[in-house]
Steps between C-alpha positions, in 0.01 A plus 500: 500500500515428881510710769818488646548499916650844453246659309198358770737669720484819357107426386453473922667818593333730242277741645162529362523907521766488227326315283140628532585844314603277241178307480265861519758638181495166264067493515438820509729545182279246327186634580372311845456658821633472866208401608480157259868485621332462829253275428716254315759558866176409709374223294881343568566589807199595721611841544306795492647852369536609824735182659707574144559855591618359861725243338660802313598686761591261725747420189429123526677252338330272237592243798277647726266630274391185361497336862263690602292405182210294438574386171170420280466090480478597118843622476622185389310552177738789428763343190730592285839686443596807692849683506643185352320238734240295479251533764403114588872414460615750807564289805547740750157629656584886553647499155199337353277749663670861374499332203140443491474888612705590194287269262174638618653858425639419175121336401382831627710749250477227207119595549318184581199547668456491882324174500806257305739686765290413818489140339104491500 
């Protein structure tokens, strides 16, 4: 399946804040903890726990959120399917990246260890 322009749209505009509670629920409910979330969010994006917290409630879009990023040279090594795409087959750059976010948190609650997620 292939990202349509519509759903980068809507991908763009998302804020990070709405989906973040989301994030905390699904690993906690499997057993991980905020702080792996964390690590896993640092390891991606270069930000600590305290820029996330400012990024919530500044309520910033994954747009801007992943602007401001400085995404891990090893992201690229991040593959496979998520919601219904595959990964190296997404075109558009923002989409790729929250898509790499939500394959790094589904790894996380499917309970691989820390150093297959950070792609060591």
């Amino acid at each position: 399946m292939k990202p349509t322009p519509e759903h980068n749209e809507r991908i763009a505009k998302m804020t990070f804040a709405a989906v973040y509670p989301h994030y905390v629920k699904k690993v906690e409910s499997k057993g991980r903890t905020v702080e792996e979330l964390h690590e896993v969010m640092h390891w991606l994006t270069g930000f600590d726990t305290k820029k996330l917290q400012e990024l919530i409630d500044e309520n910033a879009t994954f747009e801007a959120f992943f602007k401001n990023a400085n995404i891990n040279p090893n992201a690229t090594l991040i593959t496979g399917v998520i919601c219904g795409y595959r990964i190296e087959e997404i075109e558009n750059p923002l989409t790729k990246q929250v898509r790499y976010l939500d394959k790094l948190v589904d790894e996380l609650t499917k309970g691989k260890k820390m150093e297959k997620i950070l792609r060591k």
